[in-house]
C-alpha positions in Angstrom: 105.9 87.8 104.9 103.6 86.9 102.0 100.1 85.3 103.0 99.1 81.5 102.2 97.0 80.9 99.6 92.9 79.9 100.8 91.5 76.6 100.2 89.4 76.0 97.4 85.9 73.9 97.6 85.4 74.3 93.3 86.9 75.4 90.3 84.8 78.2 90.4 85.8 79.9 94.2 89.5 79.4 92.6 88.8 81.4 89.6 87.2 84.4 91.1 89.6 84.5 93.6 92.3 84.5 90.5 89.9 86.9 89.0 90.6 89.5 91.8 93.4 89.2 93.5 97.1 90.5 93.8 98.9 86.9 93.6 101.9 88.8 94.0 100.9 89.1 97.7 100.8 84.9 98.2 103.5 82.9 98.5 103.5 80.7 95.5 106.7 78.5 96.4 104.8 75.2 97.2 103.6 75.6 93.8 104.6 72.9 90.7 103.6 72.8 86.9 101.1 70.5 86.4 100.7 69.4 82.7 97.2 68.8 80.9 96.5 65.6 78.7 94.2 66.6 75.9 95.0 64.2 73.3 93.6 60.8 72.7 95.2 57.6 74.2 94.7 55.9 71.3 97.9 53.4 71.2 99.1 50.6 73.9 102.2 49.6 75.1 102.6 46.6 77.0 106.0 46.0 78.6 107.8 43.8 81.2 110.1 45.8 83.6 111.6 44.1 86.9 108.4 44.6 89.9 111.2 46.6 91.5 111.3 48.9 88.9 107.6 49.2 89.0 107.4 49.7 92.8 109.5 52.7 92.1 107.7 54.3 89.5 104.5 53.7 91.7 106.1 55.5 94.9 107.6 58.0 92.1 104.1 58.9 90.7 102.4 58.9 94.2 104.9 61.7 95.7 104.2 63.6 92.5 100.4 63.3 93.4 99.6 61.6 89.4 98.7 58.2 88.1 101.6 55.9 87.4 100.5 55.8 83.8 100.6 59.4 83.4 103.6 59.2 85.0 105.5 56.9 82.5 104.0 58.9 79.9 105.5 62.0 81.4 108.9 60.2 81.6 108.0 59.2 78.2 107.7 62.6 76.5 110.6 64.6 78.4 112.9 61.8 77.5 111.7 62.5 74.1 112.1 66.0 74.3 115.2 66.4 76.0 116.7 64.2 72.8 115.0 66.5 70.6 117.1 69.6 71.7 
């Protein structure tokens, strides 16, 4: 049986503790990719969708722990994407 992973109080007790340990050892199944914004929001879009639409999305984003903005954008960008290919 592989162990849990510890709790975290910084950035910093998580990166020693990736620093020196076997993560092969942990069970990483609760684990999901989490995707880092680093360009600039420089553009707006304003759009009407039906507020039951928007309720979704909302409970959407919540379960997936991110801002429903973020979330949209995400939708955005793997729609995008998944036309690409």
């Amino acid at each position: 049986m592989k162990k849990k992973l510890p709790r975290f109080r910084s950035d910093k007790e998580a990166e020693d503790f990736v620093e020196k340990a076997d993560l092969t050892e942990y069970d990483l199944s609760a684990m999901r990719p989490i995707r880092f914004e680093f360009q600039p929001k420089s553009e707006r879009v304003n759009m009407r969708v039906p507020r039951q639409l928007l309720d979704a999305v909302r409970a959407s984003a919540a379960k997936a722990g991110v801002p429903y903005q973020r979330f949209i954008r995400q939708a955005l960008e793997d729609a995008v994407q998944r036309k690409r290919a």
